[in-house]
N, C-alpha and C positions, 0 to 999 in steps of 0.2 A: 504494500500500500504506500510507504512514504509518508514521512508527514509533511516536509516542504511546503510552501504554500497551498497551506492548506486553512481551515478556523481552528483545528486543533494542537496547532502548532503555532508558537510564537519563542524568539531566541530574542534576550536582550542581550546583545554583543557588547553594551556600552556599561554594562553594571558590572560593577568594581569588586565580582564576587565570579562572576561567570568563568568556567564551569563549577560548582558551589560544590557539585560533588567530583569526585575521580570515577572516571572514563575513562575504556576502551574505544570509544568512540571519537575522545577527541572531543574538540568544539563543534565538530561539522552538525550534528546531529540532535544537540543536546538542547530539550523543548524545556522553556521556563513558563511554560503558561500556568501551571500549578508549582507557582514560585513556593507557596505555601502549600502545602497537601491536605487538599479536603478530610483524607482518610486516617489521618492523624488521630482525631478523635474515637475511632474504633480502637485503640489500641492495640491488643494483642491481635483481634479480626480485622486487622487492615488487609494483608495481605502483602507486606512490602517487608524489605532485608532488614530489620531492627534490632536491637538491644536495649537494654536499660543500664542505666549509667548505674554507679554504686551511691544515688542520690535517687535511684528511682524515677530516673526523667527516660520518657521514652528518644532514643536514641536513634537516628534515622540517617546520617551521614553515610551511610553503606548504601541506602537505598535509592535505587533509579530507576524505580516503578513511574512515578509521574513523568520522568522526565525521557523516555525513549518510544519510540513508535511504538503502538497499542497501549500507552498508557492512560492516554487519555480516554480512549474507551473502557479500558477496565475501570477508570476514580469514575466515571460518571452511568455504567451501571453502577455502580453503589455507592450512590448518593440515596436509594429508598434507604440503604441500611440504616445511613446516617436521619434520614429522620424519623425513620422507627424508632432509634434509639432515642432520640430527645424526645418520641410521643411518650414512651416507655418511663422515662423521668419526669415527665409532667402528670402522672396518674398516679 
């Protein structure tokens, strides 16, 4: 598929972080459009490369779920998860 000029893809080449994670890929490829990862807030059920820090922060520098081709499809089927879950804490 590619993500290139595509909506689901977008590369900010000018932020002073880019590539934020490490890559095999290089900068060529690497999609910032979920700068931030929706699926964060699942925790353990994100579904991405994590650890917990020895402070108990979930840890996510390893992961390149959002940011490589088909990730944006996978965070955006599950966005129901995500607000299942906050129906689920509001009751």
């Amino acid at each position: 598929m590619g993500i290139k000029n595509n909506y689901a893809y977008f590369a900010n080449r000018e932020c002073q972080y880019f590539p934020c994670h490490k890559t095999a890929a290089g900068k060529g490829e690497f999609n910032c459009l979920f700068c931030y990862c929706p699926l964060y807030a699942l925790g353990e059920r994100c579904g991405g490369n994590f650890t917990y820090t020895e402070a108990g922060i979930k840890d996510c520098s390893n992961c390149l779920l959002p940011h490589i081709d088909g990730g944006y499809d996978y965070i955006t089927l599950n966005f129901k998860r995500i607000v299942d879950m906050i129906k689920n804490q509001r009751r």
